[in-house]
C-alpha positions as CSV (number, residue, x, y, z in Angstrom):
1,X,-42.9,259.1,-193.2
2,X,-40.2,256.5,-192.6
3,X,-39.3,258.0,-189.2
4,X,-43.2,258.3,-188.3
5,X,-43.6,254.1,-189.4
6,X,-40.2,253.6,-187.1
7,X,-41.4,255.5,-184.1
8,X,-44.4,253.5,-184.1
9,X,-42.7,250.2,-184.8
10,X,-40.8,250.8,-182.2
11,X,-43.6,252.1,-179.6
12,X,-45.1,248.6,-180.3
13,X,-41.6,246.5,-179.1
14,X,-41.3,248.7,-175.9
15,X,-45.2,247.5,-175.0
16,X,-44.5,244.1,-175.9
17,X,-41.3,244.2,-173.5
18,X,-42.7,245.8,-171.0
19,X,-45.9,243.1,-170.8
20,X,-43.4,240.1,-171.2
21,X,-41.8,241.7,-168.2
22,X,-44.8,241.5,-166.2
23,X,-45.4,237.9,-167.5
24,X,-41.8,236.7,-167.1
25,X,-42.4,237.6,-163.1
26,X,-45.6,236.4,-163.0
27,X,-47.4,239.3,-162.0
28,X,-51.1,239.6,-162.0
29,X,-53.0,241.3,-165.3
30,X,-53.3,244.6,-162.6
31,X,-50.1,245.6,-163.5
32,X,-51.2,245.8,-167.2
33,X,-52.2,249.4,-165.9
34,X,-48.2,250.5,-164.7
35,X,-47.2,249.5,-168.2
36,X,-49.6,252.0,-169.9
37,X,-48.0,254.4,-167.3
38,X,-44.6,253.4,-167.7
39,X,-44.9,253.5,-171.4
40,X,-47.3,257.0,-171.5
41,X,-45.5,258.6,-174.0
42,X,-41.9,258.6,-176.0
43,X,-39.4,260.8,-177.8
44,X,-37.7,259.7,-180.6
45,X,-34.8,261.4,-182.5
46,X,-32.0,260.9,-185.0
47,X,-28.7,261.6,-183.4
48,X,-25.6,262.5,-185.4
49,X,-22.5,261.8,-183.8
50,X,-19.4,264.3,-185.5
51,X,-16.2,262.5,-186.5
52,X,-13.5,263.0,-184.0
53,X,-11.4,266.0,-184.6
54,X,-8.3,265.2,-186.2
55,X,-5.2,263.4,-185.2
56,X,-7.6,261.9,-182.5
57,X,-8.3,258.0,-182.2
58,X,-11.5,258.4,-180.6
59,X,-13.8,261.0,-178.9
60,X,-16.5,260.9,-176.7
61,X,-19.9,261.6,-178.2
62,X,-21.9,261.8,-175.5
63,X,-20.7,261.8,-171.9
64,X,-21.6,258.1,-169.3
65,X,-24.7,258.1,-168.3
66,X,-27.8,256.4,-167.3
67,X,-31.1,256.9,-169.2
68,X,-34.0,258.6,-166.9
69,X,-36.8,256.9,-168.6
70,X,-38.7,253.1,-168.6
71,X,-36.7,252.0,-172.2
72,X,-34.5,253.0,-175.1
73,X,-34.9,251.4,-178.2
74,X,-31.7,252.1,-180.5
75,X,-30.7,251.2,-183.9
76,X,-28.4,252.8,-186.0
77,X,-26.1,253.2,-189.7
78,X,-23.9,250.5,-188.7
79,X,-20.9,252.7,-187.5
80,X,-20.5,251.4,-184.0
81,X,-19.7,253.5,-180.9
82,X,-22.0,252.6,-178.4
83,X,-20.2,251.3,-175.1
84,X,-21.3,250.1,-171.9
85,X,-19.7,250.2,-168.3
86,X,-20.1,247.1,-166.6
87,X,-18.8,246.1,-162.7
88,X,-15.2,245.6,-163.8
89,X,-14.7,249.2,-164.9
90,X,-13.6,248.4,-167.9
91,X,-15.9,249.9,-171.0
92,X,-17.4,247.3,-173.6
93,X,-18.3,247.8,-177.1
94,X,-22.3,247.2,-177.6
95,X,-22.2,245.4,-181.4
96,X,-25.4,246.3,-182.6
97,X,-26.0,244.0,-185.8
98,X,-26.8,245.3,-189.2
99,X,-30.7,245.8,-189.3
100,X,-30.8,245.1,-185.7
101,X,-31.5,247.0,-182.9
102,X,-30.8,246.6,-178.5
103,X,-33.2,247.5,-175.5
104,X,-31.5,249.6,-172.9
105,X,-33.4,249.7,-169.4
106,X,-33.9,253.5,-167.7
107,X,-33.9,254.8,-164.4
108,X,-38.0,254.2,-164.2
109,X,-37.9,250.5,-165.1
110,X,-35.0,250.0,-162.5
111,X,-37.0,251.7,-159.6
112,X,-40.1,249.7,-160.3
113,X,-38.6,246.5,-160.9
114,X,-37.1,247.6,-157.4
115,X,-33.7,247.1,-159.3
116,X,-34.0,243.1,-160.6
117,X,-33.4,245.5,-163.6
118,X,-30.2,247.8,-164.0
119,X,-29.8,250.5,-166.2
120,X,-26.5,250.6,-167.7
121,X,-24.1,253.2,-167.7
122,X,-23.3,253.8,-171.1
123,X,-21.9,256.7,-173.7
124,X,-20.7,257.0,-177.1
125,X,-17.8,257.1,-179.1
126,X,-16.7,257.8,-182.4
127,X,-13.8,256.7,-184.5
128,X,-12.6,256.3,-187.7
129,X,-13.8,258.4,-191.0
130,X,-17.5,257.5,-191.2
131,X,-20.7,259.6,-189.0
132,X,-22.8,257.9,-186.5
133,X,-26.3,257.7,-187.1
134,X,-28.7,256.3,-184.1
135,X,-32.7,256.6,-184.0
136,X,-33.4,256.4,-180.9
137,X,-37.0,255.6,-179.1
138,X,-37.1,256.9,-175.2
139,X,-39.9,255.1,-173.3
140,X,-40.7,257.5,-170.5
141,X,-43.7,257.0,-167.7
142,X,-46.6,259.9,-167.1
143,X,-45.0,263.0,-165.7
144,X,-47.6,262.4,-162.2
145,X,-47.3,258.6,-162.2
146,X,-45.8,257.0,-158.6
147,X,-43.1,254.9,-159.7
148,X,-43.8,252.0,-156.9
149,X,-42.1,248.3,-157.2
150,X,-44.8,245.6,-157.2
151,X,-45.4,244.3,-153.7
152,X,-44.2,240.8,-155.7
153,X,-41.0,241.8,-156.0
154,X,-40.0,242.9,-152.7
155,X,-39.2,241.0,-149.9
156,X,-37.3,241.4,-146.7
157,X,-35.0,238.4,-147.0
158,X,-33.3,238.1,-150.7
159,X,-35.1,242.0,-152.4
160,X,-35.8,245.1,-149.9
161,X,-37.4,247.8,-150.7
162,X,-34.3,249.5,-153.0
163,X,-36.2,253.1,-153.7
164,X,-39.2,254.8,-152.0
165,X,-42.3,255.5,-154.3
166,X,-41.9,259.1,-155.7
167,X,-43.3,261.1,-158.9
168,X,-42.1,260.9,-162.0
169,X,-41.7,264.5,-162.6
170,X,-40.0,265.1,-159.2
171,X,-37.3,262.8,-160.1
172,X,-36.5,264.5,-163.6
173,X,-37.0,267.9,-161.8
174,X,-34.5,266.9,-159.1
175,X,-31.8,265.5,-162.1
176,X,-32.7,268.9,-163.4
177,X,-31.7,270.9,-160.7
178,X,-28.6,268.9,-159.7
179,X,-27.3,268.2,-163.7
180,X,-26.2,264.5,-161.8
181,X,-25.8,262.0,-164.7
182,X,-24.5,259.0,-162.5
183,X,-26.1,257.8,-159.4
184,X,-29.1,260.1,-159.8
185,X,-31.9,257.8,-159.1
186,X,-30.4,256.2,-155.9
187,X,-29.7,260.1,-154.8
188,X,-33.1,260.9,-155.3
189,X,-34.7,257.9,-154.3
190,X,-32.5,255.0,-152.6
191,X,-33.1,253.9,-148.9
């Protein structure tokens, strides 16, 4: 029940994002319809991150990567490990508070923002003597919707065209087939 009453708690923030998003570039109510699409449907699990083996500082959890969806909603038990890899190279702990929770953009909302949004690469570690917990919510688009920029946010002189307009189900059955965790959408899509 509690897990039911998060999922859809959570459901409710990724369609609030997603329509400040449009607001916040000042696109017209039409694309009201690509955030239905871009927010069709989700999967949310609890993930349980083992303690590193012994005489081991830290371990990697879950291998760098970029999420293939629209948005990732994450909260968790409090035992940190989330990192992200900015420009420098250098990976960064993401502190998410007590009862708090961070937004991570996916592959989908990248493409159609025609990349004024960047989905992080990111992993996770774990250290020290206490699990990891982390519900996570993955916003992902219809399986047959076009993910298409807005014509508003592309223009020839500061934002070209970044990615053609392609399937949603193509893309995931192209990172599929090639098991490519970084660099997968501009593979598949990038001009």
């Amino acid at each position: 029940e509690t897990l039911g009453s998060l999922t859809s708690k959570a459901r409710e923030l990724s369609t609030l994002i997603l329509k400040m998003i449009i607001e916040g570039f000042g696109l017209p109510q039409q694309y009201n319809l690509d955030i239905e699409e871009l927010n069709n449907s989700n999967d949310s699990r609890m993930t349980r991150y083992l303690l590193p083996e012994q005489n081991k500082d830290l371990e990697i959890a879950l291998v760098p990567h970029t999420d293939k969806g629209t948005l990732s909603i994450i909260c968790h038990n409090e035992v940190q490990g989330l990192e992200i890899l900015p420009k420098t190279g250098e990976w960064v702990d993401v502190v998410i508070p007590p009862n708090g929770y961070i937004v991570l953009v996916g592959d989908m909302l990248k493409a159609w923002s025609n990349g004024r949004f960047v989905a992080p690469i990111h992993r996770v570690v774990t250290k020290g003597d206490k699990e990891r917990l982390a519900f996570i919510l993955f916003t992902v688009p219809k399986e047959d919707m076009t993910i298409k920029a807005p014509s508003e946010l592309v223009d020839d002189e500061n934002h070209p065209l970044r990615y053609r307009p392609f399937k949603y189900e193509d893309f995931i059955n192209f990172h599929y087939s090639t098991r490519t965790e970084k660099g997968v959408l501009e593979e598949f899509a990038g001009l």
